[in-house]
C-alpha positions in Angstrom: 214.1 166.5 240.9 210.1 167.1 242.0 209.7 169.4 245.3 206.5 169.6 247.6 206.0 172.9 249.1 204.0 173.5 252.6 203.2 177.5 252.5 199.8 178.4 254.5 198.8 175.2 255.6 198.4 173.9 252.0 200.6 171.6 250.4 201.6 171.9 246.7 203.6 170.1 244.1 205.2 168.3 242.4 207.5 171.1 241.3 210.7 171.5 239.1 214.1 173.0 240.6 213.6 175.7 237.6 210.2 176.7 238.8 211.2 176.8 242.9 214.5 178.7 241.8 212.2 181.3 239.6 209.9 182.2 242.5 212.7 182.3 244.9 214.2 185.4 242.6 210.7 186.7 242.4 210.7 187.1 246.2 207.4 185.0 246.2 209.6 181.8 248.5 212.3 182.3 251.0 214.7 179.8 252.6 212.4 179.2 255.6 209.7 177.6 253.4 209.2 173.8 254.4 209.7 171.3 251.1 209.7 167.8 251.0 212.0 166.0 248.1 212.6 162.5 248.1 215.2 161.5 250.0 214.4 163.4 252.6 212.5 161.7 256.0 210.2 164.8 257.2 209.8 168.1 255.9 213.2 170.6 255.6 213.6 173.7 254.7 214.4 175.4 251.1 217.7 176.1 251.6 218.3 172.5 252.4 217.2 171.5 249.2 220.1 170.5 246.3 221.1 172.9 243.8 219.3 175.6 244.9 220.4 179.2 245.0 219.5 181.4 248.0 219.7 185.3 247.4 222.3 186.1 250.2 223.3 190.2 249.8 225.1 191.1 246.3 225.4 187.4 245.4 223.9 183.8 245.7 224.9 181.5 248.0 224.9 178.1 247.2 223.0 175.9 249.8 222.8 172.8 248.5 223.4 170.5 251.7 221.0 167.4 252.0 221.9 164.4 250.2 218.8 163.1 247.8 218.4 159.6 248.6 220.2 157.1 250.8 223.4 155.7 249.7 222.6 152.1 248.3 222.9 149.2 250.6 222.9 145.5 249.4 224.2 142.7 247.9 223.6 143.7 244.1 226.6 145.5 241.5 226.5 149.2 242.8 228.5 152.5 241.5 230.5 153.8 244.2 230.3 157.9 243.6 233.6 159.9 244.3 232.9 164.0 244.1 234.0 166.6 246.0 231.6 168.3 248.6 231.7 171.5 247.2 230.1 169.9 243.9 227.1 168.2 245.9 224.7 170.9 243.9 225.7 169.7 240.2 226.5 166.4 241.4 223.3 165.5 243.3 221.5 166.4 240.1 223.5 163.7 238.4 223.4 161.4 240.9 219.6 161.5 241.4 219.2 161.0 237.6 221.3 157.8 237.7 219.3 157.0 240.8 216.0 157.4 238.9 217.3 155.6 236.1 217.6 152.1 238.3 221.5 152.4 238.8 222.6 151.5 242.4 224.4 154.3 243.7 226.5 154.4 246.9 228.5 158.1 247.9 229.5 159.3 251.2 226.6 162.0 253.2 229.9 164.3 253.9 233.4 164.0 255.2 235.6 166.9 256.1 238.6 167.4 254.1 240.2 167.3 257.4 239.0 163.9 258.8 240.8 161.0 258.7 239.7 158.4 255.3 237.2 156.5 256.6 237.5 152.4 256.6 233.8 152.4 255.6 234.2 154.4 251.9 237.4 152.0 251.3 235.2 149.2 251.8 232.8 150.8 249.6 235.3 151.1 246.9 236.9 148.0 247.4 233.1 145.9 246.9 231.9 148.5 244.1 231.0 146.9 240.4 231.9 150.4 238.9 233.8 153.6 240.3 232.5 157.1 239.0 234.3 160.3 239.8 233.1 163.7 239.1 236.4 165.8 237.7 236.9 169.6 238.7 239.3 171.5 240.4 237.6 170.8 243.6 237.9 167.3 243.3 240.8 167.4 242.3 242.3 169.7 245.2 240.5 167.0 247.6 243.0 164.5 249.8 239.6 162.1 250.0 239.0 162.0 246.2 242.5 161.2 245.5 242.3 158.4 248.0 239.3 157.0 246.5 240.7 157.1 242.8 243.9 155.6 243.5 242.3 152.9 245.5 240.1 152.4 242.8 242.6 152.4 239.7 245.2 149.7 242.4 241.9 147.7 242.8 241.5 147.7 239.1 237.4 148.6 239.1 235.9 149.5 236.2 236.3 153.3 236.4 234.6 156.5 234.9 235.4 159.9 235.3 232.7 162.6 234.3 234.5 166.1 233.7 231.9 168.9 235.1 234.5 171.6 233.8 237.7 171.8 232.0 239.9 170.8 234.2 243.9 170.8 234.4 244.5 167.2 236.3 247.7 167.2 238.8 250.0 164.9 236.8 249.9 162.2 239.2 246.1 161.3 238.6 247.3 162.2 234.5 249.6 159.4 234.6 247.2 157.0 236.0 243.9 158.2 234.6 245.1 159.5 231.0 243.7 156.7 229.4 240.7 155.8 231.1 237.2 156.1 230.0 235.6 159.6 230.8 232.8 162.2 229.6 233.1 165.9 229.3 230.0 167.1 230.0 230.9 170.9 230.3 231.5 170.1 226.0 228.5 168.0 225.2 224.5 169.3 225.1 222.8 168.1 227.9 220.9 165.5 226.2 224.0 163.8 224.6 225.4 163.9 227.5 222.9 162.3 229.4 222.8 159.5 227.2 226.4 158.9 227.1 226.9 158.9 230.7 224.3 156.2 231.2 225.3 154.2 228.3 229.1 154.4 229.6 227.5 153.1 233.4 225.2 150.5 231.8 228.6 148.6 230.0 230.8 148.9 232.6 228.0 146.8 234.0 227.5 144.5 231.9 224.1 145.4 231.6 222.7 144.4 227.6 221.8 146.9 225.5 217.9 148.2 225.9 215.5 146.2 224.0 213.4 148.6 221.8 209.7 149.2 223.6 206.8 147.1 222.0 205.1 148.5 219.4 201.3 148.7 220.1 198.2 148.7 218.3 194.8 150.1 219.0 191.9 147.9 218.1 188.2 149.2 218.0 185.8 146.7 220.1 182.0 145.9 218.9 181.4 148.8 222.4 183.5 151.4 220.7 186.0 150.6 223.5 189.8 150.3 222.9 192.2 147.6 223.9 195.5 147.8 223.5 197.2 144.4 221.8 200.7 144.1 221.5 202.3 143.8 217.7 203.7 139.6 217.5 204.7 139.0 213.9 208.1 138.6 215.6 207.2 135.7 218.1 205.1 134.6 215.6 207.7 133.7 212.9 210.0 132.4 216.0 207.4 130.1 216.9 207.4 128.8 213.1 211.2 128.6 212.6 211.2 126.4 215.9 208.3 124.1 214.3 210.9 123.4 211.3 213.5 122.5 213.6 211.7 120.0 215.3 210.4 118.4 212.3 213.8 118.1 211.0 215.2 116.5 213.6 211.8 114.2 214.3 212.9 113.2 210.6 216.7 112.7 211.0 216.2 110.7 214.4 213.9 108.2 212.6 215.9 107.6 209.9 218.4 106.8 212.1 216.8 104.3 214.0 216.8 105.5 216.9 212.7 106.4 218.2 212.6 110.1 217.4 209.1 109.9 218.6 209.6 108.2 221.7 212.6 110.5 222.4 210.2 113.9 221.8 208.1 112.3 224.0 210.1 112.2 226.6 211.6 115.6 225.9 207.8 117.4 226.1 207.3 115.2 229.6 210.4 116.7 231.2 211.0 119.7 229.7 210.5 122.5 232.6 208.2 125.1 232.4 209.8 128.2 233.0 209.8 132.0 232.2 211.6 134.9 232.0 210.9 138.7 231.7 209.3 139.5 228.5 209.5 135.4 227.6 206.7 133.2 228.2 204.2 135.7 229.7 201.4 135.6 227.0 199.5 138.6 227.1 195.9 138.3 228.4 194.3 138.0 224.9 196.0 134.8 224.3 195.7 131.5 226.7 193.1 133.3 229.1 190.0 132.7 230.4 187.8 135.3 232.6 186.5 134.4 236.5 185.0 136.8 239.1 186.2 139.6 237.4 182.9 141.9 237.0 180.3 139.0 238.1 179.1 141.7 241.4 179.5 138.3 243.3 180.7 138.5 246.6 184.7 137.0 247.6 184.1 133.3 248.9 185.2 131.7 251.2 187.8 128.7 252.3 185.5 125.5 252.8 185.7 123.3 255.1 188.5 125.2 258.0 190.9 127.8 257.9 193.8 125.2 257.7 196.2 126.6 254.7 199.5 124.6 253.8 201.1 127.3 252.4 201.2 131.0 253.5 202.9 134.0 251.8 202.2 137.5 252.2 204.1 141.1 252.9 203.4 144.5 254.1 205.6 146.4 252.6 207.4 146.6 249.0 210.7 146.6 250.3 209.4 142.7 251.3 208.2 141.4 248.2 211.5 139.5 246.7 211.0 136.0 247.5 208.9 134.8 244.7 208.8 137.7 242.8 209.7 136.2 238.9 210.2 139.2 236.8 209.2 143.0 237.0 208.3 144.0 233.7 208.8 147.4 233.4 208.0 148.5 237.0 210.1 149.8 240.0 209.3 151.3 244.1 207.7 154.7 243.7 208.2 156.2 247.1 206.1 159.6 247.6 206.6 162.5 249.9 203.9 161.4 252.7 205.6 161.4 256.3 206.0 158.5 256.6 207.0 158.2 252.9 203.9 155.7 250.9 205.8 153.5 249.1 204.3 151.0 246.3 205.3 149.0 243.3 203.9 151.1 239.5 205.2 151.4 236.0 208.1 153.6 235.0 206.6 154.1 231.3 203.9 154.7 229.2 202.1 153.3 227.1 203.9 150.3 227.7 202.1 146.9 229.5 204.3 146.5 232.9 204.5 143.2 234.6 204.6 142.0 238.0 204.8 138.4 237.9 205.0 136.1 241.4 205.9 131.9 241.1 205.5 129.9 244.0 206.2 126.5 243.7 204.2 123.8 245.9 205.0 120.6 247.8 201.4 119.6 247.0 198.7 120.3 244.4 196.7 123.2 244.8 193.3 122.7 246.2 192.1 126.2 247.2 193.7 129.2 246.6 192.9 132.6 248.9 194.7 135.8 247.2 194.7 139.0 248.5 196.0 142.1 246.2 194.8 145.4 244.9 195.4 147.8 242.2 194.6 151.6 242.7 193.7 153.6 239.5 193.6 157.5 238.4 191.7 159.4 235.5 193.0 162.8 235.6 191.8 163.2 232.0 188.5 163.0 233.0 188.7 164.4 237.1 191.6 167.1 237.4 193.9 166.8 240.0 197.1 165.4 238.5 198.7 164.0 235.5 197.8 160.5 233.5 195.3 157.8 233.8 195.5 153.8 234.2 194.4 150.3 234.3 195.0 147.3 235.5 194.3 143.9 235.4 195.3 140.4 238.2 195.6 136.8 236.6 196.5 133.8 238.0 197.6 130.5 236.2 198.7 126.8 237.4 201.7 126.7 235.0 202.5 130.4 233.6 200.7 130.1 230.1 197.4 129.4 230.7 196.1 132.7 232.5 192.6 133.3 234.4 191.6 136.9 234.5 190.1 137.8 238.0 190.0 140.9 238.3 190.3 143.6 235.1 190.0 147.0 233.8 192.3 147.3 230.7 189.4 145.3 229.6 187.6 145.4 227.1 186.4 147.1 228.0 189.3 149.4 228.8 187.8 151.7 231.9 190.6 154.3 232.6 190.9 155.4 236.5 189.0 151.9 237.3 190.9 149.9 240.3 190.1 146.6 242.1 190.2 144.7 244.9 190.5 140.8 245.7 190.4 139.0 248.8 188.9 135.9 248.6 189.2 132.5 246.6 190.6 132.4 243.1 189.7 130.1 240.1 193.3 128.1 240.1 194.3 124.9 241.3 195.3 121.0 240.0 199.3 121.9 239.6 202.0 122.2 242.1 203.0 125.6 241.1 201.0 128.9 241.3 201.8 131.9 239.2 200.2 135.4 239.8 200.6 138.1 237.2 199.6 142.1 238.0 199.7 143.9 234.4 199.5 147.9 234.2 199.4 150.3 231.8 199.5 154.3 232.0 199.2 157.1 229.7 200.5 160.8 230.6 201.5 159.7 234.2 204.9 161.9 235.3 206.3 158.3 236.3 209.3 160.1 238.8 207.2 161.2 241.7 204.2 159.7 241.4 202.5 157.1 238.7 198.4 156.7 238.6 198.3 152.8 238.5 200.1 151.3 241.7 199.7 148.8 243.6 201.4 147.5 247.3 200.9 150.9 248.7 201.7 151.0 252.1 204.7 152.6 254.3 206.9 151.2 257.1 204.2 151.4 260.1 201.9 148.9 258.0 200.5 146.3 260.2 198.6 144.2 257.6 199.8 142.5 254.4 198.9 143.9 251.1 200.1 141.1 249.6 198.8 137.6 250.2 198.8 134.0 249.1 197.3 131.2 251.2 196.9 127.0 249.7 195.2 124.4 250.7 196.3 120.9 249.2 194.4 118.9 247.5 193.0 116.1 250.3 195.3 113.5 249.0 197.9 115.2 249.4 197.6 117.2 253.1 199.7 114.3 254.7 202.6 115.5 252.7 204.8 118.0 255.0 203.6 121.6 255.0 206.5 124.4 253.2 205.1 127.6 254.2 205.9 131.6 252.8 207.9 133.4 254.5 205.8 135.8 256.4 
């Protein structure tokens, strides 16, 4: 977990627990100090912050008392989180590593031992994908954790215990949990642990096993400039394998009689285009062409009125599901500004991310207004952080044939190098519209902060960073309008 510190009227950070709890010792912080952490919605002070230990006398004192995000609230597979309170400093490390990760995570902000089970954790556990206890004596010795487990094993979830300590369970929860799945991590190294516990999550989910990063390779331009081109011997020969098929069956259907060509034909005319993440997304060195990008030209304008047939825009991340396709590689950064900026970036490096938006039309594109914007760091070149990046927006009528608008992976690749568009876009003739947002970073920390985003706005925006407007083509404005949702 990263911590801001405010000390003198100057903000620092990011900073590791290790480092914060090193100064602390040293005398050099106290638990007055304001921090920020995310989770949190303003500035608290250091002894709210989790798992870390406040001199107090002869001893520490353990402090650790704010919860690091919220508790996860939608309509998607979440973990429900059963721990004991007394844990919350080993536990919200866990927790906010899962959290990072992409799991969704829902656990209680604190309930008395003495309070009555509340109906909301029960529906919690009863609509949970996966149930994850943290073992100790604590937990054990807990009337709500026992609750939760029991409910859990009667309800028959999917269930994971994590041992933080060798622990003698009460033979009650032996009987029932002897034979469940669980990970000692007071006996593994940290690493192996780690891994385990994630993998152990991931299949109780169902999720599929993590396809193995791209390889990449660096190619020297006529400029001296580097691009970087992913490896695709693979899709190659899967393209070639599918070429065999066909003309195997082409062959078989016409000796049979029974128009194999007419038959293709008709497969080719009504075969739907479609695309998944990582599938059908041709990078920008193959099926592209370049418009605007670099030209100095002005944005234009929509000729001829402002009348648009379809509108789509949002101000906020937190918004931008409706025609989002696929998201390659990215996730929400939120960062410690009060309130907190919040915008979509990679999670990796050296890996191309996608964002990738499909809107489908009940007309054919005449004119197309987008409005969208990357922002790029260098902190090779100008200190101040960590990493660099690029960028690049494309549109495309169908999804394979891409128009670069605006660009700086290039070539020629121009590290730190952001853009914005707001104005008319080279796409049209189809009744679909596809946008694709590719990013790239190198060195960037990727947990508090990455150095190619774009989106970036907070809850108090007032304006759309995001926004698609279409006119249809004249013959077809008498067809009934099918607006965005705004």
């Amino acid at each position: 977990m990263d911590v801001y510190l405010h000390q003198n009227d100057e903000r620092t950070g990011p900073h590791s627990l290790k480092h914060i709890q090193g100064r602390l010792d040293l005398g050099e912080l106290s638990g007055s100090d304001a921090v920020w952490f995310e989770g949190c919605s303003d500035w608290v002070t250091m002894q709210d912050v989790p798992g870390i230990m406040l001199p107090g006398g002869d001893h520490l004192v353990d402090v650790a008392t704010v919860p690091p995000f919220d508790a996860y609230q939608g309509d998607e597979p979440y973990v429900f989180v059963s721990y004991a309170h007394k844990d919350a400093a080993v536990v919200y490390e866990e927790i906010m590593r899962l959290h990072e990760a992409g799991c969704n995570l829902w656990y209680d902000e604190g309930i008395e031992a003495s309070n009555e089970w509340p109906e909301e954790i029960a529906q919690a556990v009863v609509g949970c994908a996966v149930f994850l206890v943290f073992i100790s004596s604590r937990a054990t010795a807990s009337v709500n954790c026992r609750n939760e487990i029991n409910m859990a094993l009667s309800k028959r979830k999917p269930f994971l215990a994590i041992h933080l300590e060798e622990t003698e369970l009460p033979l009650g929860l032996e009987l029932r949990m002897g034979d469940l799945q669980a990970v000692l991590r007071y006996k593994l190294p940290a690493d192996r642990y780690q891994r385990k516990a994630q993998d152990a999550i991931d299949q109780l989910l169902g999720k599929k096993p993590k396809k193995k990063k791209t390889a990449f390779l660096v190619t020297q331009s006529s400029e001296a400039t580097h691009e970087i081109e992913p490896v695709v011997k693979s899709a190659q020969s899967k393209v070639r394998r599918k070429g065999l098929v066909f003309a195997l069956l082409s062959v078989v259907l016409i000796a049979c009689g029974v128009g194999g060509f007419q038959f293709f034909g008709n497969l080719a005319e009504e075969t739907p285009n479609t695309a998944t993440e990582g599938e059908g997304l041709p990078d920008a060195a193959e099926n592209t062409s370049s418009a605007l990008a670099g030209s100095g030209k002005p944005d234009e304008t929509v000729v001829n009125g402002p009348r648009w047939d379809f509108v789509y825009g949002y101000k906020h991340v937190n918004e931008a599901q409706t025609y989002l396709l696929s998201k390659s590689g990215m996730k929400k950064y939120s960062e410690w500004q009060v309130p907190p900026q919040t915008y979509w970036g990679p999670n990796a490096n050296d890996v191309k991310c996608h964002l990738v938006y499909k809107f489908p039309l009940a007309g054919i594109a005449d004119q197309v207004h987008l409005k969208a914007s990357a922002s790029c760091w260098d902190f090779y070149t100008n200190p101040g952080g960590q990493g660099r990046g690029v960028a690049r927006l494309q549109v495309s009528p169908d999804g394979t044939n891409w128009t670069t608008v605006k660009d700086s992976i290039g070539p020629p690749l121009a590290w730190g190098s952001g853009w914005k568009q707001n104005g008319l876009v080279p796409v049209g003739g189809s009744n679909e519209l596809w946008v694709r947002m590719t990013f790239f970073v190198q060195g960037s920390p990727n947990a508090s902060y990455t150095v190619a985003q774009t989106g970036h706005s907070d809850v108090k925006a007032t304006r759309n960073v995001f926004e698609i407007k279409v006119r249809y083509a004249s013959d077809e404005q008498s067809k009934e309008s099918t607006p965005g949702k705004p």
